[in-house]
Each structure stands twice: as C-alpha cells, then as structure tokens.
MIMI-11099 format. One record per residue (C-alpha): residue in three letters; x, z negated, y; residue number from 0. Coordinates in Angstrom, 2 decimals, decimal comma. Layout:
N
 residu    east      up   north num
    ala       X       Z       Y NUM
...
This chain:
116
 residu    east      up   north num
    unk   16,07   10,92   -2,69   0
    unk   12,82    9,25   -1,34   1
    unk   12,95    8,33    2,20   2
    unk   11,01    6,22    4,46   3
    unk   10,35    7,47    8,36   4
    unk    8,17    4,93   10,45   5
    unk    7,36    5,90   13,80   6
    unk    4,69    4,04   16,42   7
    unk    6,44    1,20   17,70   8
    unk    6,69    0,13   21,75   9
    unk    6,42   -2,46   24,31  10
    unk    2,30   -2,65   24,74  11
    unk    0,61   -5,51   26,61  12
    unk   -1,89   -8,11   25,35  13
    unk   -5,38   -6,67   24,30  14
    unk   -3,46   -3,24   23,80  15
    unk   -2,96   -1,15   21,35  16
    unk   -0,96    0,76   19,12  17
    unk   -0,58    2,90   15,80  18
    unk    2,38    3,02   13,73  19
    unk    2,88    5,91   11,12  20
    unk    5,31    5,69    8,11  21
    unk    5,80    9,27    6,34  22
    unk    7,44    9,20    2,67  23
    unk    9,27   12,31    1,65  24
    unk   11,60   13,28   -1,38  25
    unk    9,05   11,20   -3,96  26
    unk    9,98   12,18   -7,30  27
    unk    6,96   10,25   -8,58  28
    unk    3,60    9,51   -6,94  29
    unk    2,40    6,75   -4,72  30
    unk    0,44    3,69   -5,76  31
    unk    0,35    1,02   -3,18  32
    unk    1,19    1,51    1,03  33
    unk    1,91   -1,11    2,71  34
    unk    2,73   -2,69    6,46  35
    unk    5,05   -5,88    6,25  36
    unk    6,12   -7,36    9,72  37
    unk    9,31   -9,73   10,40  38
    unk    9,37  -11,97   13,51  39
    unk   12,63  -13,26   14,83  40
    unk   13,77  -16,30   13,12  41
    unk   10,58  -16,35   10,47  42
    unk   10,18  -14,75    6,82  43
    unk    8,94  -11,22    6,19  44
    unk    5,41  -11,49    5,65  45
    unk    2,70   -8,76    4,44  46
    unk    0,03   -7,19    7,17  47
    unk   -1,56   -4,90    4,58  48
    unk   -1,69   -2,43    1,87  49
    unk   -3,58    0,18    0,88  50
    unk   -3,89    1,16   -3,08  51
    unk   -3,82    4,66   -4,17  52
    unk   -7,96    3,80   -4,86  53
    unk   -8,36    2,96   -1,66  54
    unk   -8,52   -0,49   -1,63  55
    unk   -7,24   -2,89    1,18  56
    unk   -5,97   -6,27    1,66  57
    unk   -4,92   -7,86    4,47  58
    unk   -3,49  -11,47    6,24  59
    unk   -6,20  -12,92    7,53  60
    unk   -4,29  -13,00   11,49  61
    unk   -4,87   -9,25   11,72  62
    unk   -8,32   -8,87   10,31  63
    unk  -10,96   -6,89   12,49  64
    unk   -8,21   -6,28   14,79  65
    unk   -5,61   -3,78   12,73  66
    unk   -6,89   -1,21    9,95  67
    unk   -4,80    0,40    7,31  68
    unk   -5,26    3,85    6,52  69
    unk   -3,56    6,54    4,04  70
    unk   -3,11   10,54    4,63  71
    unk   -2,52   11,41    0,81  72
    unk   -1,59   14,53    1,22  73
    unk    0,85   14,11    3,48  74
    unk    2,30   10,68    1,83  75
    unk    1,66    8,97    5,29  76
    unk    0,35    5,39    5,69  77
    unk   -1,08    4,20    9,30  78
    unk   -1,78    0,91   10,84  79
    unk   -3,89    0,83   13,87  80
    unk   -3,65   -1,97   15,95  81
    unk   -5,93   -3,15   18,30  82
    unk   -6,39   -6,32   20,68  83
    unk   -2,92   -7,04   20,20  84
    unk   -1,64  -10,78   20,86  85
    unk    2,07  -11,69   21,73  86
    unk    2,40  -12,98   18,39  87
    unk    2,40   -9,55   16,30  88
    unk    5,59   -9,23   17,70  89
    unk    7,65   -7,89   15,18  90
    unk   10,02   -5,47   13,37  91
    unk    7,22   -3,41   11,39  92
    unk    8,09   -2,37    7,81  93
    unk    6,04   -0,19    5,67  94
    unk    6,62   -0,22    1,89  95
    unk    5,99    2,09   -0,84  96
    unk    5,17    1,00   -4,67  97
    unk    5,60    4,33   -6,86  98
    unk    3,98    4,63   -9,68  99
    unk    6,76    3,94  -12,14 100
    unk    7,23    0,86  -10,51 101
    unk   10,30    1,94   -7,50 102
    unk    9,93    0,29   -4,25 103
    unk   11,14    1,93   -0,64 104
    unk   11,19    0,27    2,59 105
    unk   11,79    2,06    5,84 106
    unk   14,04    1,51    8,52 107
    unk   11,47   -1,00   10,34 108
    unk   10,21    0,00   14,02 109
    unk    9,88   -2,86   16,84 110
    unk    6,04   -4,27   18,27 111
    unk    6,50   -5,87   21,06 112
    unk    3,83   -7,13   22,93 113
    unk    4,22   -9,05   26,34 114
    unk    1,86  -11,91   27,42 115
C-alpha cells in the first residue's frame, strides 16, 4: 500500500530556514506530479508547489525566490527548501503525490512554525 513519510518540520525564526522531505514507498504505479500543500489554522489548504515528473514547477506566487521544489526520482522523494522564512508560512505542510493512473496520496502533514 503506498505510503506517504514527510519529515523537515520545526520551530525556525524569521529569515530562517528549513527543508522538508516527503519519501513515497509501496507505489504500485509511477509518479507524475509532487507536490507541497500547506494549511494554516483557521484558513483553506492551499498549494506551495509541484514538481511534474518532466521537471516542471509551479508555484504561489508568496513563496517564489524564497522556497524551491526539488525531486530525488530514484528514491520517490520530493523536497522543499525554504528560505527567508516569514511568520506567515506557518503551517501544517502536506506533500501530495499524483500517480500516473490518476491515485492521489497525501502524507501525514508535518508543522512550520516560524516565530516573529
């Protein structure tokens, strides 16, 4: 059964940074699109950024130049590296996976939380 392990999270302070990992095992089909979705308390789920399976990336225009999404295909891992971080990327992080055949996983979400 596929399975979603993010790791990276913490308490960082503004201008910090951090890098989250999210390793997908037990994929009985292959990977198209990685992604990094964040939840703040009290708002909707919102996208950060994904990665395709080509390579290409799209992200919310709050985190560009300051977090980069990156992909490990070998080892089914997507990053996000987060730099210059501002009290208001705190969030539960979520990384999502699109297979191939059309399945998505989410993993078990892992807390940013970054103090003024």
């Amino acid at each position: 059964q596929a399975q979603l392990v993010a790791s990276g999270g913490g308490l960082v302070q503004a201008g910090g940074s951090l890098r989250l990992s999210c390793a997908a095992s037990g994929m009985t089909f292959g990977i198209n699109a990685m992604s990094w979705y964040r939840q703040a308390p009290g708002k909707q789920r919102e996208l950060v950024a994904t990665i395709t399976s080509g390579g290409t990336i799209n992200s919310v225009d709050s985190v560009k130049g300051r977090f980069t999404i990156s992909r490990d295909n070998a080892k089914n891992t997507v990053y996000l590296q987060m730099n210059n971080l501002k009290p208001e990327d705190t969030a539960v992080y979520y990384c999502r996976v699109l297979s191939t055949i059309g399945s998505i996983y989410w993993g078990q979400g892992t807390q940013v939380t970054v103090s003024s």
